[in-house]
N, C-alpha and C positions, 0 to 999 in steps of 0.2 A: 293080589290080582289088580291088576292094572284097570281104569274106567272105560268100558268099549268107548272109540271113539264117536259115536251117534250119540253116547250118554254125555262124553264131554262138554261142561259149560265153556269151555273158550271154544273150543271146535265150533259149539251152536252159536257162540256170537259172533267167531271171522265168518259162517253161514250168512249166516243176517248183514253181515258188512258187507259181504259179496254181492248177496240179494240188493241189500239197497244201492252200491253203485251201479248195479246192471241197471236196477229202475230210474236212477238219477240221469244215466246213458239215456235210458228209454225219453225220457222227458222231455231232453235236450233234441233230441232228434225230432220227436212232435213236432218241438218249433219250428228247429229248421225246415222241416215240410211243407211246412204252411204253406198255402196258395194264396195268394191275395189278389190275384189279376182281377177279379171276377166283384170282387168285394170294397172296394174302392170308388170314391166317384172322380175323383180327377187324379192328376200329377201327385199334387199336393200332399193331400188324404195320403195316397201311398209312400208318399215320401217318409212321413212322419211314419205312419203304421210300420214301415220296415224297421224306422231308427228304431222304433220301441220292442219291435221283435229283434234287432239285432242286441241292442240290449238286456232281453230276456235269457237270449242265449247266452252271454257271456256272463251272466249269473247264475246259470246252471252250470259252471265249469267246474266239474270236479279237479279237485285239486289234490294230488296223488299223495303228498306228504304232509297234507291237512287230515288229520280226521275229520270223517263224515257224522260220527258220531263220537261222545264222549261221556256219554250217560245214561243210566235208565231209571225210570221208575217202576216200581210194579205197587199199584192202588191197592188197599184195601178194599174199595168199592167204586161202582162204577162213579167217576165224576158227574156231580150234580143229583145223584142218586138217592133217595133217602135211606139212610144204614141203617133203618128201622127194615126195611124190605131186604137186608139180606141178597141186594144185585153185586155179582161177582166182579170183582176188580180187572181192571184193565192195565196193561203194558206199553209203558209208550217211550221209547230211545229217544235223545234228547239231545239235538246237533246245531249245527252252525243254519241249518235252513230248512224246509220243509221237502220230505221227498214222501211223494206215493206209488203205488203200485198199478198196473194196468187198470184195475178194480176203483184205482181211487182210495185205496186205504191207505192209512198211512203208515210208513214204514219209519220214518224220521221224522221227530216234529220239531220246529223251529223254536231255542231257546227263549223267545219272546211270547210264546203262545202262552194264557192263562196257566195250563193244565204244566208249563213246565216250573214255574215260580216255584212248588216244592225242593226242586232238586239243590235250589239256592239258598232256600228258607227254613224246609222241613229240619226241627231237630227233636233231640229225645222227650226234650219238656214240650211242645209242638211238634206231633209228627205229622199232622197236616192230611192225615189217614193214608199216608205213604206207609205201606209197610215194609220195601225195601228199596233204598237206593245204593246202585250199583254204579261204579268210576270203572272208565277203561285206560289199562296205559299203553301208550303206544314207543313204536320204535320204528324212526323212517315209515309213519303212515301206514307199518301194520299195527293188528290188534296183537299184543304179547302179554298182558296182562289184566287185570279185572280184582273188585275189592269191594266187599260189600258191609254195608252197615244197616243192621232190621231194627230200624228207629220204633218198632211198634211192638220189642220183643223188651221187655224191662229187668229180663236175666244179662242181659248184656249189656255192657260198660260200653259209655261213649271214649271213643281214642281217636286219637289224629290221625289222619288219611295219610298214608306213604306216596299215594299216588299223585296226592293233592300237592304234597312239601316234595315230589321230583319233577311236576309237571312247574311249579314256582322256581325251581333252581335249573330247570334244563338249559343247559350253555344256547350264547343270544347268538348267531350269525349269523347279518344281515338286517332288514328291517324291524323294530319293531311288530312286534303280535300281537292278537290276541288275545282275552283272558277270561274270554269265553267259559272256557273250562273249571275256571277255579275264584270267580265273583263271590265275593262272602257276602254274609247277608246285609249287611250295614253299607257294599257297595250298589248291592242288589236293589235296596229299600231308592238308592238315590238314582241306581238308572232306570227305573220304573217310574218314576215321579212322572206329575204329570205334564203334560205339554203348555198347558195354560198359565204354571207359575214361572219362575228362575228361581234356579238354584246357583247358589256359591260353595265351593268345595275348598274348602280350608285342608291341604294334606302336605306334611312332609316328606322327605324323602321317601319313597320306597311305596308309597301307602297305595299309588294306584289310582291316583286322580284323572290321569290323563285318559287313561288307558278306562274310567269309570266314563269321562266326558265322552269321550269317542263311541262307547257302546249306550249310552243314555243317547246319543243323536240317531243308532243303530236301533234303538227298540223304539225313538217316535216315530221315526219311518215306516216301522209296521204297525204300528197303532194307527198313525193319523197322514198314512200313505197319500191319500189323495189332496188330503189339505198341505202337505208340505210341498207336494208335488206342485202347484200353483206356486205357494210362496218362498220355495229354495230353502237351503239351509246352507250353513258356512260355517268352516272350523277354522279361527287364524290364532293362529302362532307367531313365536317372537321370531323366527328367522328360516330361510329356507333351507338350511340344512335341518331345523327341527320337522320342518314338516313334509320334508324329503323320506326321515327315518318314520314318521309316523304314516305313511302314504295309502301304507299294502293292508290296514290293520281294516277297513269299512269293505273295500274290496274282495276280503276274505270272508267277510259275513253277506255278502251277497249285494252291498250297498255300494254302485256306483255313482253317483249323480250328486255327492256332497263337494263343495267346493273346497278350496283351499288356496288362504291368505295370510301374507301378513297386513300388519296397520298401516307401513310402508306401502303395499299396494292399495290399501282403500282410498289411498288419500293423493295416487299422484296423479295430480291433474298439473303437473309442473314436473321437471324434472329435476331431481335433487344432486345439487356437486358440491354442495357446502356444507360444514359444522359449524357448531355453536358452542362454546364453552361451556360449562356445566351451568355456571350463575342464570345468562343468557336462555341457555333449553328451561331451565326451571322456572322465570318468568314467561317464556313464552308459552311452556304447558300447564301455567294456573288456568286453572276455571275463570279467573276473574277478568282473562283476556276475551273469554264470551259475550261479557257485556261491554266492552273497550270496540267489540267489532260491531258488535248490535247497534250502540250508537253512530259510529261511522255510517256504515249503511245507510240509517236512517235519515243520515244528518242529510242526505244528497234530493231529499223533500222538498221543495220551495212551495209555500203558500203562494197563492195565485194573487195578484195584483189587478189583475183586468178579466173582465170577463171573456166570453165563448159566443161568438155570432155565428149560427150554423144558416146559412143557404141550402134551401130545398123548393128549387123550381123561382119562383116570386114571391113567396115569404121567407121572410130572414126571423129567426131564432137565438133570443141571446139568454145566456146564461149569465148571473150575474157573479161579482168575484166574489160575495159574501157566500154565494150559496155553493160554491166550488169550491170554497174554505171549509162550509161545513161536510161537503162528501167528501172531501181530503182528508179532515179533522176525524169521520167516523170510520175510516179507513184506517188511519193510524193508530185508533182506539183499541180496534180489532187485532191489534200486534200480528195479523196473518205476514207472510211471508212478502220480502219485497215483491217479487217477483208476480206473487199470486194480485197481489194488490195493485203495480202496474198495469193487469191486464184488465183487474175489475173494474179500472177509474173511464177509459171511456166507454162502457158499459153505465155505470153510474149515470155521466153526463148526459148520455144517450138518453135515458131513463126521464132528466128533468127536461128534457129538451119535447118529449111523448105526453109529459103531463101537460106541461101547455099547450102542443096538438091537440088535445082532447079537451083540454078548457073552450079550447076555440071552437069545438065543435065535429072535428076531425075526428077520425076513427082508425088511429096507423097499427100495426099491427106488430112482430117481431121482425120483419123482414126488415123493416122500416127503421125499428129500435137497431139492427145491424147497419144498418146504411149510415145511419149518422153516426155510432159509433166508429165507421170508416170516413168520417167527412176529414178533410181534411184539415179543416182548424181545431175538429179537435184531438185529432194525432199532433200537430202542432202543441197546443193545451199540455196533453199527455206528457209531452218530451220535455216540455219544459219544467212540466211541475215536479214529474216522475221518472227522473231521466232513467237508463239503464245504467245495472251496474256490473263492473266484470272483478269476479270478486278478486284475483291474481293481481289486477291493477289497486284496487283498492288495501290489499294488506300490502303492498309493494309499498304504495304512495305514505302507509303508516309506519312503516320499519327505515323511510329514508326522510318523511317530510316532519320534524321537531315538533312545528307548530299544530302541523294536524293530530301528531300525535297526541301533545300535552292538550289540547281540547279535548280527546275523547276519551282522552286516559283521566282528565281533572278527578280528580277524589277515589281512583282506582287504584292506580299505579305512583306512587313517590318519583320525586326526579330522578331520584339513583337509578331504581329500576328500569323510567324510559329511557336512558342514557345505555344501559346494560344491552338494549336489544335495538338500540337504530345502528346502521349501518355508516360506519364511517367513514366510506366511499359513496357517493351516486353513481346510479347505474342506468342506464336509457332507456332499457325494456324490459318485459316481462321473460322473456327468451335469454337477455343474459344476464340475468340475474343469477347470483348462486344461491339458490336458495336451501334451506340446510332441510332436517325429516321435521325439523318442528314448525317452522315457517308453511310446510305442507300441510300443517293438520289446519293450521291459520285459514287457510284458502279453503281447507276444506269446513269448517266450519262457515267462514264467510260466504260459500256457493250455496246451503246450506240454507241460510238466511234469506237467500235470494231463494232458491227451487227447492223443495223439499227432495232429499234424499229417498232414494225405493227404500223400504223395510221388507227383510225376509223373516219367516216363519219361524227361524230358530238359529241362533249363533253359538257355537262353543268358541268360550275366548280363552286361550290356555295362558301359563304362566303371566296371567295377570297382571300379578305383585309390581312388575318391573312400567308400566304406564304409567305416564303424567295423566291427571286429570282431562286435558282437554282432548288426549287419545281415548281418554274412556267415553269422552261425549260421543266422539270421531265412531266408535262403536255401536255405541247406543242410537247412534242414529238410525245405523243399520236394522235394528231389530225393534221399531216404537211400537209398532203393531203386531209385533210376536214377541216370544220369551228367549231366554240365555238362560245359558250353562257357565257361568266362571266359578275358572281352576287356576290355585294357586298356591305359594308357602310364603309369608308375609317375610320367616328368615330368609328366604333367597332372592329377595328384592336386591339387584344389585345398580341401580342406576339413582344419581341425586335426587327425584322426584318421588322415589319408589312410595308404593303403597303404603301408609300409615294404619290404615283399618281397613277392614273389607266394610264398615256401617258408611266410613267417606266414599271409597270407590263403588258400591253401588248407587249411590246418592247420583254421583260424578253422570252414571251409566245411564241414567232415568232407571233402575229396578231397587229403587228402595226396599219394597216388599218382598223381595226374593229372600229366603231362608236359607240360611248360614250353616252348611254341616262341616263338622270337622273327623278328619279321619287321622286316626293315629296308629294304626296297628301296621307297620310294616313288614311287607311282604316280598319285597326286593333285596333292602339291604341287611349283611347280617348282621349279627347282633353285635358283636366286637365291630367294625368299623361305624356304626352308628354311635353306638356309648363313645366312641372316641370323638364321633361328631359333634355332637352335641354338646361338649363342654365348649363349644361357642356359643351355645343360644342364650346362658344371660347374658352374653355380651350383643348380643346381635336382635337377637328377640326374646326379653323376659317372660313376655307373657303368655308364651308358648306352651303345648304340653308337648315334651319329648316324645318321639315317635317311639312305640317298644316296639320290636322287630321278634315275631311271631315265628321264625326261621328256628326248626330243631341244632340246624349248622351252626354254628354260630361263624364259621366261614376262616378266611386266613388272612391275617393281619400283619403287617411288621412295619416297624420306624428303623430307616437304612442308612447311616450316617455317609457322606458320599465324598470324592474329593474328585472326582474329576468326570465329565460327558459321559465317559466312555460307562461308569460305573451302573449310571441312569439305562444306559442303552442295556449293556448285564440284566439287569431286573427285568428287562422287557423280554429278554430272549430267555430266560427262567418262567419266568408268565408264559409264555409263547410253547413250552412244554405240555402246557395243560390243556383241554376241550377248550372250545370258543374264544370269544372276543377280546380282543386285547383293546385298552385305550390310557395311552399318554399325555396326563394332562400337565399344560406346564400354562404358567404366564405367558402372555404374547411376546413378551419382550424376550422371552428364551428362545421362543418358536427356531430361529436361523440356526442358532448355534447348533438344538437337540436336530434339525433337521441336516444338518452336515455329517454329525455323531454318528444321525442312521443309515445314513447314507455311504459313508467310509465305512461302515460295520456291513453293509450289503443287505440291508433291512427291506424292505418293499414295504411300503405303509399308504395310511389314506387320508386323505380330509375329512372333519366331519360331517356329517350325514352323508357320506357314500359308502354305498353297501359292501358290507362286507362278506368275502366266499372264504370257501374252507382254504384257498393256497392265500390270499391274502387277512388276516383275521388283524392287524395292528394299526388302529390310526392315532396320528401326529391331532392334538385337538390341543386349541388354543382356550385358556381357562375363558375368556369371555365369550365361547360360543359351546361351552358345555351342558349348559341347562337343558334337563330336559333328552340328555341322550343316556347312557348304560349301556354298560359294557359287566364281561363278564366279571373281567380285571381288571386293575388300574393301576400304571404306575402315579403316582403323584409328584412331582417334580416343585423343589424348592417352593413349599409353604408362604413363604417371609416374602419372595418376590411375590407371590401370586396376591398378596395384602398390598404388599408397596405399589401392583400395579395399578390401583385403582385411587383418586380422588382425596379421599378420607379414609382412615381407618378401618369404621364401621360396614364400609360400602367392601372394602377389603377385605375385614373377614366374615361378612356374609357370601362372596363370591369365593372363598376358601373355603365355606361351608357343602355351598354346591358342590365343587371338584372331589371334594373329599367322602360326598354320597352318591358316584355314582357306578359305583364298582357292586354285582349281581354276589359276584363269590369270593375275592378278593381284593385286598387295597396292599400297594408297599408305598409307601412313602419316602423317597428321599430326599438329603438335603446336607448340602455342605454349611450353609450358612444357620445359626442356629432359628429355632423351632419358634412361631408366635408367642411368648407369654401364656397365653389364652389356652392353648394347647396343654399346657405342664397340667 
């Protein structure tokens, strides 16, 4: 006999799926109701209170092929209860946000609340007094299945979730997700951490770093909502197609208000049309160019020679030049910023100009201490001792003037070096200058020096690895008075400067202190295209641990010997058979030819990070803007070039490593030319 359907457990939980979108409806609608004519005291007020109700709403958007829920718990006792009393355990559905009922109960609670940490944590050796947790699997945003494991039942054997390894392999279309659903504990333990430290997340392919960084900014938000709220938060990335594909992933958890940059944008305060050789960007992005600018700056100080005679009415007040030396001298002392210290000095003078007011008998007051700081000898004074500095002209005047340079480079930088990065044309202005992305950081370091940089509340800085030093200062400046999240895989540094330790690049960042996790359990890639990876990493990174890929699949694999375009394009229309995303990574230097190939074949394909839909599912991705993206499959195109196209060797086949991890469910590889060495 078949289960009446009122008995059915799937029946009673698409019920409760039903109930809670109806309430999630209801909620949204509250808002839009709201009246505020009444409750406002100006324009202003109301201006604001709508943005924030307008924004309320559009975080109640239910999202129809989102589950609203994707979990539950049922407690052994009530939470916070003592189990000695015997209080009956509570139910609580475990989603992307909080929804309640007319009543205020709750109906969905938010994966960040205390009370959900079991459903990530709870296991048979720790059940956390959960006595069941229940996974739902969906299909197009219904409920169609459900899987339960009684962590508190010791007759029964722990086994791997089915629901858990289909909701990890479901085919990618389109942006970036999620992973909400299926956080292990070891991801969990790092996006809970707390607000007040940094963390570093050391992960290789697959492990879920990013997508960890993203949901660790997503649960400080509800933790320390109103302090982030004041201080902002920011997630930047190496490139705007990375963070095009990562966009839709905080928006789905109910978090709009996070920004999104690269280092390129933090730093242009110039506009960049120029490159630098590799030699070149690598002395301009040491650290040790920090203190090459520090001194410049500074140098633009002149000790005073003559003293300060201020007129007020018919007495004249003179400062003398000794004692200008020593408010200058303790000024200097104080290493504050130029800028800050410009503004203190006539202030200062003002100051000794008040004490001898007051010897004399006088009684001036602050109004007074402002007046003479505005006299004009000693804005006069000021400018000359303290002139202003515009930091664009100043790294300008160091990258083309020899002499200034080997001054404030003496015992920093060797001749080679300042030879490597002065400009072997003069140039007129700041405007036409070409100035390259590292020359930006230069400026921005040197503004820096002059005005302190704002700090927000919390920065994730993703693929890390690939920063110069004086990009990670260019960072850390952003965040001196809050904390950071970097994410990275030290194998897939693909640029000359790349990270050598994450113990240097925090140094680099100001967060020394920050604690170093490493994630190796892969959960993306399968298990056959990772083992095939990874016979790069003693060549690229000895001291790595191989990522083991946790995937039941082990996935579909194959090396395709090739002799001509057309045979590459073959593979992709074979791939192109299967659910989801296709992606063909080839060297840039292939890019034209495969892009004719697809084109004569009638292919429709995309760039990377533009989203992909089910009639277009294949992008054209050039191996140096691969990082960082995933596909379901991947053609891989000629190996050997994708190494020649880089620098050196090692820079090449860490950037063959990347390409070659970013396929979900399959990789084909082919190649007319024979296979790296490293590969056999």
């Amino acid at each position: 006999m078949s289960t009446p359907p009122a008995q059915d457990p799937l029946s009673r939980e698409r019920a409760h799926l039903g109930s809670s979108r109806a309430a999630l409806r209801a909620m949204r609608e509250d808002v839009e109701n709201l009246d505020i004519s009444d409750v406002t005291a100006n324009w202003v007020n109301a201006a604001v209170l709508q943005h924030q109700i307008d924004e309320r709403i559009k975080a109640l958007a239910d999202l129809s092929h989102t589950p609203l829920f994707f979990g539950r718990l049922d407690y052994l006792h009530a939470p916070g209860a003592d189990k000695a009393e015997g209080a009956e355990g509570e139910r609580f559905y475990i989603g992307r946000r909080h929804v309640h009922d007319a009543e205020g109960d709750p109906m969905v609670i938010d994966w960040r609340a205390p009370v959900s940490q079991p459903f990530y944590r709870a296991s048979k050796k720790d059940p956390m007094d959960v006595g069941l947790r229940r996974r739902f699997g969906y299909t197009s945003g219904d409920l169609t299945a459900y899987e339960d494991e009684h962590l508190s039942d010791p007759s029964e054997t722990a086994a791997t979730s089915k629901l858990l390894q289909q909701e990890i392999e479901r085919p990618r279309v389109g942006p970036m997700r999620d992973i909400v659903a299926t956080i292990q504990p070891e991801q969990d333990e790092i996006v809970r951490s707390g607000l007040a430290g940094s963390v570093c997340v050391q992960g290789g392919p697959g492990t879920g770093k990013t997508a960890v960084g993203l949901h660790r900014v997503a649960y400080l938000l509800y933790a320390h909502r109103e302090r982030l709220a004041r201080t902002g938060t920011l997630v930047i990335g190496p490139n705007k197609s990375f963070l095009h594909y990562i966009e839709q992933v905080l928006p789905a958890l109910g978090e709009l208000e996070v920004k999104q940059a690269t280092v390129d944008d933090l730093v242009a305060h110039v506009e960049v049309r120029g490159t630098d050789d590799a030699t070149a960007a690598v002395v301009k992005g040491d650290a040790r160019m920090a203190e090459v600018l520090r001194r410049a700056v500074r140098s633009h100080v002149t000790l005073p020679t003559e003293g300060v005679v201020v007129v007020r009415g018919s007495r004249r007040w003179r400062v003398p030049a000794y004692e200008l030396e020593t408010i200058v001298g303790e000024l200097l002392d104080r290493d504050i910023r130029y800028g800050a210290a410009r503004e203190a000095l006539p202030q200062r003078i003002a100051h000794a100009v008040l004490v001898q007011m007051e010897r004399s008998g006088e009684a001036p007051d602050d109004r007074v201490q402002d007046a003479v700081a505005r006299n004009t000898a000693v804005k006069a004074a000021v400018k000359a001792i303290w002139p202003p500095v515009d930091p664009a002209k100043l790294v300008l005047r160091l990258l083309t003037d020899a002499d200034f340079l080997a001054v404030h480079a003496d015992g920093i930088l060797d001749e080679d070096e300042q030879k490597e990065i002065l400009w072997s044309k003069p140039v007129r202005s700041v405007k036409s200058a070409k100035w390259s992305p590292a020359d930006a950081v230069l400026i921005d370091e040197a503004t820096d020096l002059v005005q302190r940089t704002h700090s927000l509340g919390h920065v994730v800085l993703d693929e890390a690895q690939d920063l110069s030093p004086m990009q990670y200062r260019a960072v850390g400046r952003r965040c001196t008075t809050g904390s950071a999240t970097v994410l990275g895989d030290l194998a897939q540094g693909t640029t000359p400067w790349a990270t050598r330790s994450w113990d240097e690049a925090l140094a680099h960042l100001g967060k020394g202190d920050a604690v170093i996790e490493e994630l190796t359990a892969g959960f993306r890639v399968p298990t056959d295209v990772i083992t095939y990876a990874s016979r790069l990493l003693p060549h690229i990174a000895p001291g790595l641990t191989p990522v083991a890929s946790v995937r039941e699949n082990p996935g579909f694999f194959e090396v395709r010997p090739t002799t001509a375009d057309e045979q590459v394009v073959d593979a992709c229309e074979e791939l192109l058979r299967n659910e989801g995303s296709i992606g063909l990574i080839a060297a840039d230097a292939r890019i034209p030819a495969l892009t004719e190939a697809l084109t004569a074949a009638g292919l429709t394909y995309l760039g990377p990070g533009e989203e992909t839909t089910a009639q277009t599912r294949l992008t054209l991705v050039p191996a140096s803007l691969a990082k960082g993206l995933e596909y379901d499959y991947v053609v891989l195109d000629e190996p050997q070039a994708v190494v020649d196209g880089e620098p050196d060797e090692r820079t090449g086949l860490r950037r063959l490593y990347v390409a070659l991890t970013r396929a979900v469910s399959g990789l084909t590889v082919t190649h007319a030319a024979p296979l790296p060495q490293q590969l056999a």
